[in-house]
C-alpha positions as a printed Julia matrix, in Angstrom:
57×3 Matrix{Float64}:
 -3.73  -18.19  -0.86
 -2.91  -16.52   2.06
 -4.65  -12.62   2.47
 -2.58   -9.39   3.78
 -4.15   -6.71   5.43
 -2.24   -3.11   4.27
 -3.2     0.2    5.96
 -2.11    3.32   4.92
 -0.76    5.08   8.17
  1.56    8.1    6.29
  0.4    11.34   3.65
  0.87   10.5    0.4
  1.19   13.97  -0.06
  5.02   15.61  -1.37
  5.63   11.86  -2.17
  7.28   11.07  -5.62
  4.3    10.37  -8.24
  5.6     6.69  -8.81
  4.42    6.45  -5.16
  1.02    7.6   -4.92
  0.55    5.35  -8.75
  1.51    2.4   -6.31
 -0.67    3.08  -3.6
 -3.17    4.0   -6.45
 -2.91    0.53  -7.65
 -3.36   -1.04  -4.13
 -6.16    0.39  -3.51
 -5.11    3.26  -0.95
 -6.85    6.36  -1.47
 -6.98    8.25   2.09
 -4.95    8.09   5.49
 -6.3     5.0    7.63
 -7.84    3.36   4.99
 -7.56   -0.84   4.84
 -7.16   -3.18   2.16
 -6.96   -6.53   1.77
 -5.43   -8.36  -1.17
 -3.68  -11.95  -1.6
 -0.27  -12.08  -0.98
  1.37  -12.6   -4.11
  4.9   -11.47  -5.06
  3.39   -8.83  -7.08
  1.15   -6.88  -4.48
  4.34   -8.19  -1.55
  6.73   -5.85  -4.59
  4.26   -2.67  -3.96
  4.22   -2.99  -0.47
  7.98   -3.1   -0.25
  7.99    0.06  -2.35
  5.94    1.76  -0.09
  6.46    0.77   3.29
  7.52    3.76   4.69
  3.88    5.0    3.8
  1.82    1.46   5.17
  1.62   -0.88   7.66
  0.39   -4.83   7.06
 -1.64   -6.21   9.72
């Protein structure tokens, strides 16, 4: 399966709380930080919700 890098470039801080639950679940927990997780449609769904927040490399 192919693997996604996701960075978190933006605060999650004054964002809505269903927000910071999904970068919670992705594994985001400060500014700059990288993950990497397969791309499936589910983790592809919380980057789309978020993408105003995170970059994928």
């Amino acid at each position: 399966m192919e693997k996604i890098r996701i960075k978190q470039v933006r605060s999650r801080i004054g964002r809505p709380k269903d927000q910071k639950k999904t970068l919670d679940a992705l594994g985001l927990r400060k500014m700059n930080s990288i993950v990497e997780h397969n791309a499936t449609p589910q983790i592809l769904g919380m980057v789309n919700k978020v993408q105003h927040l995170v970059i994928v490399l």
